[in-house]
N, C-alpha and C positions, 0 to 999 in steps of 0.2 A: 197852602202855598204851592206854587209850582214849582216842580222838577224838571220840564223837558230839556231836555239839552237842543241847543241851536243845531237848526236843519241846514242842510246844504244851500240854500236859498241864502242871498246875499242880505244881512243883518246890518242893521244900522249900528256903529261902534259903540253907540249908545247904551243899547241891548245887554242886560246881564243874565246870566245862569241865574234861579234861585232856587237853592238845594234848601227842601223841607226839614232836612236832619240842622242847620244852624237855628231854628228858632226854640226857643223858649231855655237857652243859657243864660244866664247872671254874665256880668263885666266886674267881678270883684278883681281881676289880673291887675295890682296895678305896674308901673315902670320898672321899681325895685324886683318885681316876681320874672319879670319877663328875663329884663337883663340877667339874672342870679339864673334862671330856669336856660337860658343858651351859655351862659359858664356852663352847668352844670353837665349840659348836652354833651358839653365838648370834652369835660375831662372827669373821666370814670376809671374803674378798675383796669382799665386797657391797660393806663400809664403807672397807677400803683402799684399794682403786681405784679402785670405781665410785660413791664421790660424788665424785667430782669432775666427774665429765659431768652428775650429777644436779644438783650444784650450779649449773652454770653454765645448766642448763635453767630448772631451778625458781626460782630462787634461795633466799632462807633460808627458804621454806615447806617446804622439803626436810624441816627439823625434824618440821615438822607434819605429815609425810608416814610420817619413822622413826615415831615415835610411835601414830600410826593403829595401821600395821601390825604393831608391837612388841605393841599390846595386844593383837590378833586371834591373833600367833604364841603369848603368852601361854597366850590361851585353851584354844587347840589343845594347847601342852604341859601344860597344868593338868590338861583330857578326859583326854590320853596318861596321868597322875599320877594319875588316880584307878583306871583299868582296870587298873595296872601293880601300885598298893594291893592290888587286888580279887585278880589273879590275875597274878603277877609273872610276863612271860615274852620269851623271845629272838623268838618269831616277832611279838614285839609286834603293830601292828596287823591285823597279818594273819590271827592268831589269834585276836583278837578278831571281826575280821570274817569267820569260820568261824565264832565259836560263837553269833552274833548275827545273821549275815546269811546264813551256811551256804557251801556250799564256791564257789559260786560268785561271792560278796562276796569271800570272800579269794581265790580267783583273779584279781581284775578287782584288788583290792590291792593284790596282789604286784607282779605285774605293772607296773602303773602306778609304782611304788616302783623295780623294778628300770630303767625307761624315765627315770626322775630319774635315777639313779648311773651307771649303765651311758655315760649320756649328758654328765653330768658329769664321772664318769673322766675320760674325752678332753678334755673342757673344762679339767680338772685338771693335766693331763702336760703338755699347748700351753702353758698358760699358766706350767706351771714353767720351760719350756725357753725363754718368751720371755723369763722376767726375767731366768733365765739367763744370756744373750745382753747382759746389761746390764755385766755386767766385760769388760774385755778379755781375759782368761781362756779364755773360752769363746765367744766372737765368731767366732770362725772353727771352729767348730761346728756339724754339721750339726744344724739345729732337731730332726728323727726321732730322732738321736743322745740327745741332750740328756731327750727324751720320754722315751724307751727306759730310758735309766739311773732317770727319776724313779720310772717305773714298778717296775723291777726291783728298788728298793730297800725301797721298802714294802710292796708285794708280800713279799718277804722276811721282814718283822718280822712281817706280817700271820698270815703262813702257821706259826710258829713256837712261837706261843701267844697267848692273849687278852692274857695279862701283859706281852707287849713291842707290843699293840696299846697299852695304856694310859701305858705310861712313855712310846710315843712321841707318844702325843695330850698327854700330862700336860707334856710339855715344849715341843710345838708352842703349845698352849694361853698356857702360863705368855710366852711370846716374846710373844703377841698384847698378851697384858694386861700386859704391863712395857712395853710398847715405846705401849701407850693411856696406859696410867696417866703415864707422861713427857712426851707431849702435852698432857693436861690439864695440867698442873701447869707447864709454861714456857708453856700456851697464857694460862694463867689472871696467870699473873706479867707478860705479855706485855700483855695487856688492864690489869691494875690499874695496872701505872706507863707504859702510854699508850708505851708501848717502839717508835720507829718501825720498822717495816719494810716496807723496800723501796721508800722515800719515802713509805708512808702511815701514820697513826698511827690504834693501830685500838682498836675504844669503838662504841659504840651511833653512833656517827654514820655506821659504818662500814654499816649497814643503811638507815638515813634518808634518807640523803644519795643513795642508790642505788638508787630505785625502794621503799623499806620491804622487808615481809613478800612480799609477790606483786609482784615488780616487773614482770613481764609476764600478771598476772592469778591467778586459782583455777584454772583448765584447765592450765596446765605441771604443778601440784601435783598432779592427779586424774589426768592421763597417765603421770607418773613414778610412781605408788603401785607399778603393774603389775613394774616392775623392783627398787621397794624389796624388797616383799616376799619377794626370792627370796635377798635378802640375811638372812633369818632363816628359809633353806631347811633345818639341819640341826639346830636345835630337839628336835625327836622323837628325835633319837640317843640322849640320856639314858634312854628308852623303853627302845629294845632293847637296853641295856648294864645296862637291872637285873639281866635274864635269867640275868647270869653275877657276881654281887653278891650277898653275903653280907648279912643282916638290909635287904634293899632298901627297907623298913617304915620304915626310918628316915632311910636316907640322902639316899632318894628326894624329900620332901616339903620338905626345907632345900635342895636341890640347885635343883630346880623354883622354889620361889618366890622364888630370889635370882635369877631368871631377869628377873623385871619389872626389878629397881633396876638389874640388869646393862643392862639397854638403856637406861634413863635415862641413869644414867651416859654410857656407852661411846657407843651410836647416838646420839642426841638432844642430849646434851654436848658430844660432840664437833662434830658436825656446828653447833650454835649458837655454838661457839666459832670454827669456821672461819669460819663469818657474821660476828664478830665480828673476826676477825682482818685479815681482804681485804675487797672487795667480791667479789661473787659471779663478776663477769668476769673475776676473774685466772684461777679455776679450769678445766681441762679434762678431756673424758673419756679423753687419752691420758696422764696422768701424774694419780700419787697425790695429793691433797690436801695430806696430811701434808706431801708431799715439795717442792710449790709452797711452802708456808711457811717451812718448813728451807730453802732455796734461796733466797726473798728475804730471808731473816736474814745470809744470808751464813756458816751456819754446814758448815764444812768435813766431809765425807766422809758430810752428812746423806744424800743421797740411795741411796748405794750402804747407809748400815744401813735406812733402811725398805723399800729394793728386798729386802735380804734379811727384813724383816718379812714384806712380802706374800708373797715364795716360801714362807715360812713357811706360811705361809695356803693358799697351795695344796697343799701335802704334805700339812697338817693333813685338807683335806677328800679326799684321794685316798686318805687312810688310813683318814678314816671313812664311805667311801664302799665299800670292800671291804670292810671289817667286816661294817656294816650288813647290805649285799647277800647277803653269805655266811650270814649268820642267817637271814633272810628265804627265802631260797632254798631253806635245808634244811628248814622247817616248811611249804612248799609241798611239796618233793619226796615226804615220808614221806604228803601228802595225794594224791597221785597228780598235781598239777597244775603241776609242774616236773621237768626230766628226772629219772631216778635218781641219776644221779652225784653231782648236787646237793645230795643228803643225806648223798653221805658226808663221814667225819671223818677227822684223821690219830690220831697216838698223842699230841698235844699239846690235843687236843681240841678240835681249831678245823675248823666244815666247808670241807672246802678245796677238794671240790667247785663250792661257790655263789661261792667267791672264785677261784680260778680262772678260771670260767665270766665273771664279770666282768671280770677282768683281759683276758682275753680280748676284749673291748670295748676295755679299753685299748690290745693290742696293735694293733687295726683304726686306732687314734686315732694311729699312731706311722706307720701308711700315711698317714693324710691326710697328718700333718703332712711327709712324706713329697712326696706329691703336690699339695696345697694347702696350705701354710706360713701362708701370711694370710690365709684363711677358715676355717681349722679351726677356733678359738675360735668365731665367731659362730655358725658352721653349726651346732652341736651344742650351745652354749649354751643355744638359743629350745624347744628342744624338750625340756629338761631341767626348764625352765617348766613344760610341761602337767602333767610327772609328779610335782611337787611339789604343786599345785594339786588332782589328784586325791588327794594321799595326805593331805592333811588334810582335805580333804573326806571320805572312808571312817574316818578318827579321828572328828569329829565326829560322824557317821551311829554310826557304835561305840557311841560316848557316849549319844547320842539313844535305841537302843534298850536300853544298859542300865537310861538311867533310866527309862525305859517298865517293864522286866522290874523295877526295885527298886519300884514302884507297884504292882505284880500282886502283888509279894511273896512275886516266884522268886527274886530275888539280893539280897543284901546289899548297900548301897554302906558302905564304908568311911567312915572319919571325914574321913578329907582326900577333901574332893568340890569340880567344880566349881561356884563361884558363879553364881547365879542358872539354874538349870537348869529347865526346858527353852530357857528365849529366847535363853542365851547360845550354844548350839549353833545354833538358828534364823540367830539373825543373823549369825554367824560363819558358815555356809553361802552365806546371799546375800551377803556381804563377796565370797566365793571367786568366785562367779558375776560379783559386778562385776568383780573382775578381769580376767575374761576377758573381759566388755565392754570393758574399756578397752583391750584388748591389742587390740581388732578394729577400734575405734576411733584408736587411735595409727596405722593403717595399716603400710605397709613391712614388716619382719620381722613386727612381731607378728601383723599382719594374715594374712599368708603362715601360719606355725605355727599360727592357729587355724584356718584352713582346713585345716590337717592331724587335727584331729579325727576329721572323719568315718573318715577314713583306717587311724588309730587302733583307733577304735571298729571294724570290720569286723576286723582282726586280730585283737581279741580275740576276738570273737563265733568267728572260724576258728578259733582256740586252743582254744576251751573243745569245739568239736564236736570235735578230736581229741584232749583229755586226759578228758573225760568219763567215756568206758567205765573208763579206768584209775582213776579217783575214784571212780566207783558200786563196780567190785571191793574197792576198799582198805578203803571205806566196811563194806561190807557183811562185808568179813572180820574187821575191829574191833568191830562188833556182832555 
């Protein structure tokens, strides 16, 4: 099959891209996997764990903070949803940014995509093995141990077929949102009959009485954005899980736009109801939100079921962080810009190559945790940052040049497009860039990790001069 990307020469709208890395996938995805698998995108450990430190920063601007950034993740999966309409495919952005920005957009892509998972993996198996460590059970466990098996098991379902990638997202997923939906619903009963807890009785007074909305100003709110964000880092999954989805035309567009009400709800809801429920000081960034208010309820064995929610949250994204990567990986390889291996498949249709190759990162994560037990999380977190940040940045820029090409009146957009195009790409770009202001600005780690840019950036510049010659061959043997 042909690769080329459309020449400057005026194309008939007709004319599709057709990237080599989508063939020979399974459609075992079906409605339930997709819809369950953009839940699951959308609500991870950002919101289990890490508002609680955000809360006690920000305090209830925190809201104002999910929000913001809910709407920009929106955007980003809406761009994702309409390129996905146009030309369903597993190398998702990455193949778009081959047939839009040429081999070396999706090189710089990919890449950046795999520096998000790769790096998150490790962020993923630490963080299982600490919650782990939360029963007595497993306390006298070595933390690597604990990593090891988290790994070895997903890894596992991963490698087996796309079909036990989805029944274990479809159930990771469904824990997340029974175990939100339970929260709203005693958070809400909890506020309307004024129910004390923990000697306070919580209601709008419970914000007023405690500094309001900014009780230490708008700047806590504008610092925190940088860490919300990354809380709606796995959004775009729904992207590349059309790839292997039957009639994705339809599923895809109900899937996406339950994505806004889902943050309302879940991010936004919840976090205003925690406002609501304490003052912003009880909260901290070493124990779950949820878990502070089950605790001063005085309600028994709460803390050990959301300690197993959020582990939930972490396998969830360990699992669709080798997915992903393993797609990604094999529609660079067949382009010459990721190794060989990386494009192959088993007899279950899954490349297990590119998953592998990542696990692989995992097994490095199973040294730290090995040799740095409590810096593994952070070390490897901040830098999992850049590469989310780039990879929606390269979706929008996607987006930007399709709608240029549907203007010249080389491609078609589809009916499901994003709103307000071009500005909402525009501004969704400088949104990304502020972020990284703020990460330079906040000083301490974030400051450190953007000073890693440059660092960054030379790596690839070295990458691309030694997978080059092999992308001009492939190139040229497909034309």
């Amino acid at each position: 099959m042909s690769d080329r990307t459309l020449t400057e020469a005026p194309a008939p709208a007709s004319s599709r891209h057709v990237d080599a890395g989508d063939e020979g996938y399974s459609k075992d995805l079906k409605s339930r996997h997709i819809n369950m698998i953009a839940i699951g995108g959308a609500i991870g450990t950002g919101l289990f764990l890490g508002a609680g430190g955000r809360l006690a920063g920000a305090g209830p601007s925190l809201a104002i903070a999910y929000a913001v950034c809910g709407v920009f993740a929106f955007f980003v999966v809406r761009a994702l949803g309409e390129l996905v309409l146009y030309r369903p495919s597993s190398g998702a952005f990455v193949s778009y940014a081959r047939e839009f920005m040429g081999e070396k957009g999706a090189y710089t892509a990919g890449w950046l995509y795999f520096l998000n998972w790769s790096t998150t993996t490790v962020a993923d198996i630490t963080a299982a093995a600490t919650y782990a460590h939360f029963w007595s059970l497993f306390t006298d466990v070595p933390q690597w141990v604990l990593a090891f098996i988290a790994l070895a098991v997903v890894l596992t379902a991963n490698l087996i077929s796309v079909k036990y990638f989805g029944e274990m997202e479809f159930w990771f997923s469904l824990v997340k949102v029974a175990a939100l939906v339970v929260f709203l619903i005693v958070g809400i009963w909890l506020v309307a009959t004024s129910h004390e807890i923990g000697g306070h009785t919580p209601g709008l007074s419970t914000i007023t009485d405690n500094g309001g909305i900014f009780p230490s100003g708008v700047l806590p709110m504008l610092l925190v954005i940088q860490g919300v964000v990354f809380a709606y880092a796995s959004v775009e999954l729904c992207g590349v899980a059309a790839g292997e989805t039957e009639n994705p035309e339809k599923i895809m567009p109900k899937a996406i736009n339950s994505i806004m009400w889902r943050v309302g709800l879940f991010y936004v809801g919840s976090v205003v109801l925690l406002a609501l429920l304490l003052p912003y000081t009880a909260y901290s960034s070493d124990q779950s939100p949820f878990v502070t208010v089950f605790d001063k309820l005085g309600v028994p064995g709460a803390a050990g079921i959301m300690n197993l929610v959020v582990l939930t949250a972490a396998l969830s994204s360990l699992n669709s962080g080798l997915y992903s990567t393993g797609r990604i990986l094999r529609s660079m390889s067949l382009s010459g810009s990721a190794p060989k291996f990386t494009g192959v498949m088993n007899k279950g249709k899954v490349p297990y190559g590119g998953v592998l190759f990542t696990a692989a990162f995992g097994v490095a994560g199973v040294g730290l945790n090995y040799f740095m037990a409590e810096e593994a999380f952070e070390i490897v977190l901040n830098f999992a940052s850049l590469g989310i940040l780039g990879t929606w940045a390269v979706v929008m820029l996607c987006s930007l040049h399709f709608w240029r090409r549907a203007k010249q009146g080389r491609v078609e957009r589809p009916a499901y497009r994003l709103p307000w195009a071009p500005y909402t790409q525009l501004v969704t770009l400088a949104f990304l860039l502020t972020v990284l202001v703020l990460m330079w600005c906040d000083g301490g780690v974030g400051r450190t990790t953007v000073m890693f840019v440059p660092a960054i950036g030379a790596a690839l510049v070295g990458g691309w001069f030694l997978v080059r010659r092999r992308v001009a061959e492939l190139a040229a043997a497909r034309d």
